[in-house]
N, C-alpha and C positions, 0 to 999 in steps of 0.2 A: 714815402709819397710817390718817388715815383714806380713799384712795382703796382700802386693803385692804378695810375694814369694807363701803366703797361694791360692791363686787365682793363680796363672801360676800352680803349683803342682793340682789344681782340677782339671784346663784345660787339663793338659796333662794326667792324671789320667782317663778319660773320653775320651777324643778321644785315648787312651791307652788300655781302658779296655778290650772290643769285642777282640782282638788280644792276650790279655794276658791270656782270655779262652780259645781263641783255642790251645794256650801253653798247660794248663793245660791237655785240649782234646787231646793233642798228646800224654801228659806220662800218662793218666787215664780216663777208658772209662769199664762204667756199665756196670755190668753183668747180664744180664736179663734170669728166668727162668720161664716157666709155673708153677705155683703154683696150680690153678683147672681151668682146662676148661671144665667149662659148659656152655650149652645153656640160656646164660640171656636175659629176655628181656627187651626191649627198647621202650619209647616212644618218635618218633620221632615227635618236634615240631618245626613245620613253622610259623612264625610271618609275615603275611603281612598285611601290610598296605596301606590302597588305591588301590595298585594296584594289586589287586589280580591276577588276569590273569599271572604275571609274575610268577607264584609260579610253573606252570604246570610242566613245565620241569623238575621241583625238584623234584614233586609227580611223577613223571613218572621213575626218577634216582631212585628213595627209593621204589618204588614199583617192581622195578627189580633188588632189590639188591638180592646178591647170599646167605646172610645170612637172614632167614626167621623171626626169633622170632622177630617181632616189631609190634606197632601199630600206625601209622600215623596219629599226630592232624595237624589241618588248623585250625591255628585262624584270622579270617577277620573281622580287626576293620577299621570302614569307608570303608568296601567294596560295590560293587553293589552285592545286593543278589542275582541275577539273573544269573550273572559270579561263585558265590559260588556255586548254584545250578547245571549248568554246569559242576563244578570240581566234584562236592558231586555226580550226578550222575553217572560219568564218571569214577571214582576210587574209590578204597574202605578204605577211607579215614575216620574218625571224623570231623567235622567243628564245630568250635567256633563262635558264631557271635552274640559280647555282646549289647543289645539296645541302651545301653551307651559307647559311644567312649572310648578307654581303654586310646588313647593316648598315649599309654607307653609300652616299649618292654618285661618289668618286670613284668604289670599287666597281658599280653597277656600270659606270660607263667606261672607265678603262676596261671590266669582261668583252665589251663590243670594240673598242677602240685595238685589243689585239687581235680581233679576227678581222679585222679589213685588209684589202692590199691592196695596190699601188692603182689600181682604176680608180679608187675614192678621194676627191680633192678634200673633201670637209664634212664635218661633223654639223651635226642641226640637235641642240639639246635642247628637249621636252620633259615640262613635270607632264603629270597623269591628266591632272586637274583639268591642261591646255586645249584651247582647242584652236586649229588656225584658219588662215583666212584663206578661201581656194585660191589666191595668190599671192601666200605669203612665199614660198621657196623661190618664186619669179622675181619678187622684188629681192630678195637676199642675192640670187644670183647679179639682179643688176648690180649690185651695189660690191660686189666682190671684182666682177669686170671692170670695176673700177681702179683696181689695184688691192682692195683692204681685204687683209687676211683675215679678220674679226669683222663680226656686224651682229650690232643688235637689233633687233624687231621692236614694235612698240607693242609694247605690253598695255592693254586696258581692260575693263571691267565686263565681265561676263554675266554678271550678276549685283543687283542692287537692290534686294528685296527688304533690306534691314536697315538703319540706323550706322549699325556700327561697319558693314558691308560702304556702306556711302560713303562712311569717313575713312576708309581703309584704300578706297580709290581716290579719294579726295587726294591723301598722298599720292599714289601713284601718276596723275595727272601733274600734280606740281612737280616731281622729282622726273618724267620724262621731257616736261620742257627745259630745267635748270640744272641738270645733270646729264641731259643725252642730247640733246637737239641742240639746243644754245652753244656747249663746249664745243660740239665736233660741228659747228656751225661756225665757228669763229678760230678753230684751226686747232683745237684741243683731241680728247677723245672724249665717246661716251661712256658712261658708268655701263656695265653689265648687271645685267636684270634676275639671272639665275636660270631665265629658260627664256627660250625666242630667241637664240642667241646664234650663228653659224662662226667655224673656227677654221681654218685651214686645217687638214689632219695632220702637215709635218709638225705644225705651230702646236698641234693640243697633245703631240706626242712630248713634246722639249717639256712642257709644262709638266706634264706628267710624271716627269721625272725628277721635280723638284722635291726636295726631302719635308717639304710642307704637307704635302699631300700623301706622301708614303703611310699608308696604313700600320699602326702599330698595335698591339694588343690594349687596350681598354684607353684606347684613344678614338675622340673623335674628332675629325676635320671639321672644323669650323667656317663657316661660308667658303666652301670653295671658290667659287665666281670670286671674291675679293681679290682671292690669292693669283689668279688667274688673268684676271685685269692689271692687275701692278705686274705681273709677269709680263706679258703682252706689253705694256707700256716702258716697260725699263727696257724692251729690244728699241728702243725708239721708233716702233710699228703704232698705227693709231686703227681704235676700235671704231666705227664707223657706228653713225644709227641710221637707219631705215623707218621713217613713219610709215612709208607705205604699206611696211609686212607687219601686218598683224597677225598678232597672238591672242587670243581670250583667255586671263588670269581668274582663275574663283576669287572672289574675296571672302574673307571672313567674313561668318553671318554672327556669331555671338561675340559676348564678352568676355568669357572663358577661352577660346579660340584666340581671339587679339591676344589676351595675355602671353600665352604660351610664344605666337610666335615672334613679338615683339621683346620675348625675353631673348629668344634665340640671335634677334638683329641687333640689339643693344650689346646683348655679349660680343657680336661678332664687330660693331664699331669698337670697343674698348681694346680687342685682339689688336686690331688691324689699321687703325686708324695711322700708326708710327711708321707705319708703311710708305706713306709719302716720301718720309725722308730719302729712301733708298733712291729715289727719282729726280733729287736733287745734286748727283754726280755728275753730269751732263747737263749743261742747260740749254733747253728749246722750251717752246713756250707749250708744246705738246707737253710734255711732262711737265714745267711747272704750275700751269693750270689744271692737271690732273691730281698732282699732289695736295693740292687746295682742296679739291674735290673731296677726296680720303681723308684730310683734317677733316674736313667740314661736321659740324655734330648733331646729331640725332636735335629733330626742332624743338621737340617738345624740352629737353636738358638749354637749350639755348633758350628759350620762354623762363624758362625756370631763374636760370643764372638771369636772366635781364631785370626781373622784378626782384629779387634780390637784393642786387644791386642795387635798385631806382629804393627800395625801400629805406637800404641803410646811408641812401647818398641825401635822403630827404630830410634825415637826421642830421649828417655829418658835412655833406659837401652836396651843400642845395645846386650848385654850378652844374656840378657835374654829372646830375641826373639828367641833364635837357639834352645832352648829347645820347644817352641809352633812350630817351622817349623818344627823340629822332629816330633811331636808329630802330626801333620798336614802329614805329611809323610807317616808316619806306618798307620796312620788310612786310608789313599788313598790304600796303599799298598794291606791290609787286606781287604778293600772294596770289590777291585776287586777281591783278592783269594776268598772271600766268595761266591759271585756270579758264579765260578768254581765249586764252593765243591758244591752251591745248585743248578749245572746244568741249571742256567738260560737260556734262548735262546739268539741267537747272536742280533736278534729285539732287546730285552730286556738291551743288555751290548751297543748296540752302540745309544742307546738313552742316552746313562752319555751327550753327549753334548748339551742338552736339559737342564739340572739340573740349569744355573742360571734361566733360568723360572719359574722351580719349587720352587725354592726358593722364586723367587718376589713373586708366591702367598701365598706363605704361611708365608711371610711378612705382606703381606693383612691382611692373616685369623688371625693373631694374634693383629692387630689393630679391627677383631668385633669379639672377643671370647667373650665379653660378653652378647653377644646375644644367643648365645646356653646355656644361664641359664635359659632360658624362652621359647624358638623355640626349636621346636623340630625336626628340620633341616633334615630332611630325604631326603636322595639323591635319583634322580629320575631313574630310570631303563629303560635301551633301547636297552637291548640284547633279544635276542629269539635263545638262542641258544639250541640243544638237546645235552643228554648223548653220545647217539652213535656220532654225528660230531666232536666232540670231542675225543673219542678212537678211532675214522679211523685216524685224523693227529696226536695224542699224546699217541702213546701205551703206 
């Protein structure tokens, strides 16, 4: 009986949590001061893969940012060299283009990460996909003057032209206010997003060198960003978010697309999730609020296990179902206020009744996660969108 009670208490703890931040975010909220604002510079790196051509827009966003001090890498593995030539003569860029397939989004930017020297304070990593905002590098440097050696960008939607595109943001909206903004809002850190992200270059060189990420033959790294945020975090250093710098993420447009890459995120929570513990050597509330973070588990596996529960508790232990419908309750409740605080768009809130869709596939993706321990499942890109069409509908 009571490993039953131990398991209702997690559930509800869990679908509780996000809400129980934003408590804390209501009676305590960081005070942030310029400490040196100077001019650092950045090197900003693009990973594409395959499809190069998609990258242009980004090159075109970073080449017109209002904050100057950067140098732009292109690295094109499995690219046509002929589309690289094109970008390489067209902007004034660097290009990477290893003879041997890098395969890996960690080789692509450690190639650039050893030709820097000591004029470089920090790295700025970009998917292909990105595109940023003419003053996203401005707000990242604010927020580095500030002391933090990490800062993430807020990542949002570039695209909404689909169903399953809406509901793909719909995440991304809930997990940057209750995962980035709330934690490092109330003295934690932010999660890492994967791009939109800037690093001190001593800090992403130490990381680098962790035998996590070392590339082995018919191995593939698994969310880097994970590995790399628990790094960051266990120096007892906090990852900072930045709303102000934005990034534009593609979303998914189909349902073949979601699968793939929700298989790859579901694997990469099951990897990495254990991870927390290692943050529990030390205790500051930076780290153990982070390690909650890293439990935390994929929402749709937490929907699932809840009505489960409520199902066989309605059989066996009618009590003990009012506490998971609670708890089922407040997490709806909190859903939708988060979506408010992050100014979602009304596309975005009235695609929720889309969500058991969402769910079946990522029921799917979780019957072939073990295929992204070997596939390197890269989702395919089919936006062409620019900076400016974007700042004419989204000032």
């Amino acid at each position: 009986m009571l490993l039953i009670y131990l398991i209702h208490v997690l559930v509800i703890f869990f679908l509780s949590f996000h809400a129980l931040g934003w408590v804390i975010y209501f009676f305590r909220n960081r005070k942030l001061k310029t400490l040196d604002f100077k001019k650092r510079k950045y090197a900003s790196i693009i990973t594409a893969y395959k499809q190069v051509e998609i990258a242009e827009p980004l090159i075109e966003s970073l080449v017109r940012q209002s904050y100057g001090n950067q140098t732009i890498y292109l690295v094109a593995d499995r690219c046509d060299p002929y589309k690289v030539e094109q970008l390489a003569s067209k902007y004034p860029i660097k290009v990477i283009q290893p003879a041997s397939p890098f395969d890996s989004k960690v080789k692509s930017i450690k190639a650039v990460v050893e030709l820097l020297d000591k004029s470089f304070n920090a790295v700025v990593i970009f998917d292909p996909d990105n595109l940023a905002h003419p003053d996203f590098l401005y707000r990242i440097n604010e927020s580095m003057s500030m002391g933090f050696e990490a800062v993430q960008g807020q990542r949002t939607a570039k695209n909404l032209e689909t169903q399953i595109a809406c509901l793909d943001a719909l995440g991304e909206f809930y997990y940057n206010v209750n995962t980035r903004l709330i934690p490092f809002q109330i003295g934690s850190s932010a999660t890492i997003a994967g791009s939109g992200m800037a690093i001190d270059l001593n800090l992403y060189k130490e990381y680098l060198q962790l035998e996590d990420v070392t590339e082995r033959p018919g191995k593939v790294v698994i969310a880097e960003d994970k590995i790399l945020q628990t790094f960051i975090v266990k120096q007892n250093k906090t990852i900072a978010y930045a709303p102000q710098a934005v990034v534009y993420d593609e979303k998914i447009g189909t349902a073949v697309q979601l699968q793939r890459q929700r298989t790859r995120w579901i694997n990469t929570w099951f990897k990495h999730a254990g991870e927390g513990t290692q943050l529990l050597t030390q205790f500051s509330f930076n780290r153990v609020w982070f390690a909650l973070l890293t439990f935390y588990p994929p929402m749709f596996l937490q929907w699932l296990t809840a009505f489960a529960i409520i199902v066989v508790d309605l059989v066996f232990f009618p009590l003990l179902s009012l506490g998971i419908i609670a708890g089922l309750t407040l997490f709806a409740a909190h859903f939708i206020h988060s979506l408010s605080i992050g100014n979602a768009p009304k596309k975005v809130i009235h695609s929720i009744v889309g969500l058991p869709l969402f769910v079946t596939k990522q029921i799917a993706s979780l019957l072939q996660m073990k295929k992204s321990n070997k596939d390197f499942m890269v989702t395919e890109h089919t936006q062409n969108i620019r900076i400016q069409d974007l700042l004419i509908s989204k000032p």
